[in-house]
C-alpha positions, 0 to 999 in steps of 0.5 A: 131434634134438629140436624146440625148445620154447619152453614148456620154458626160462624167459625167464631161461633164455633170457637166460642160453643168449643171453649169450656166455660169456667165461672162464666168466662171462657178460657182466655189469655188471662184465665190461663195464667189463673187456671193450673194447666192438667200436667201441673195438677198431676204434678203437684198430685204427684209431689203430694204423694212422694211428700205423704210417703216421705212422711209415712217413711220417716214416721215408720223409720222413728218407730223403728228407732225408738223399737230398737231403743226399747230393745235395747234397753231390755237387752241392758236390764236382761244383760245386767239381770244375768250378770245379777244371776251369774254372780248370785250363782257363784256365790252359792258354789263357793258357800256350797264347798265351803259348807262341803269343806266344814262337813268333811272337816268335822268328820275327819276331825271326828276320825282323828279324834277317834284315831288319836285316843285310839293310839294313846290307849294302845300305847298306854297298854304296850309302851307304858314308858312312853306314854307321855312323850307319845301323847305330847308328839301327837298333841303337837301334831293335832296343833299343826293339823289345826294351825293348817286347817285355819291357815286355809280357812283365812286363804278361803275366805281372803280369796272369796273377799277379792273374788266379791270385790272384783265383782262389786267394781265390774258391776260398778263399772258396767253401770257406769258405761251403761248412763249414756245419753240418748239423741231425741227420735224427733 
């Protein structure tokens, strides 16, 4: 190898050994219009990042909504679910004290029943003479305990009809409100 003499090249020599070399032409006035200066490419690298996490975040933010969508539409069904359930279980409570009225009813009708006969031979052993008034005055009675009782069971039963259409119309309603129009994600 040979030491490198300065006195041998030209300074123009050097220039041109110094010039990197692209395609086979040096770097001239006009290769650097066509050649992207380095801070150029580090600029458009860097817009291409942001542009790439800008789409990553709009692609994460639209799975977000359409998550939030989903959830709330099984919010809606689980809602209208324990609606379904609230109303099934106060239909059951009101069977359950209407069943639990007609067991009470038969047994003391059982005990009137019992009771009356009762009084109606006690009063046929000591008061022979009036027996028959006696027994029209409780047979009289005994009517308006019953005429009561089916009183009673018409308001029941005319109260648990409003209690079942007021039901029917909220949840009438409620679906009503809840058919509402979604805006696209994308």
């Amino acid at each position: 190898l040979k030491p490198y003499s300065r006195a041998r090249s030209s300074p123009r020599v050097r220039a041109r050994a110094r010039a990197p070399r692209l395609g086979g032409r040096r770097r001239g006035a006009g290769a650097a219009e066509r050649m992207p200066a380095d801070g150029d490419d580090e600029e458009n690298s860097t817009m291409d990042q942001v542009k790439r996490q800008l789409h990553s975040a709009q692609a994460t933010m639209q799975d977000n909504m359409r998550a939030m969508a989903e959830r709330d539409a099984q919010l809606s069904s689980l809602q209208s679910a324990t609606e379904n359930l609230q109303g099934s279980s106060d239909a059951f409570f009101r069977a359950s004290r209407r069943v639990h009225r007609s067991q009470l009813w038969q047994r003391y009708r059982l005990y009137l029943l019992a009771g009356v006969l009762t009084s109606w031979v006690i009063c046929w052993i000591a008061f022979p003479s009036y027996l028959v008034r006696y027994v029209l005055f409780s047979l009289i009675v005994i009517a308006i305990v019953f005429l009561v009782r089916a009183f009673l069971n018409s308001r029941d039963k005319r109260f648990e009809e409003g209690v079942q259409q007021r039901l029917a119309e909220d949840q009438g309603d409620q679906e009503e409100g809840a058919q509402m129009t979604r805006a696209p994600l994308e």
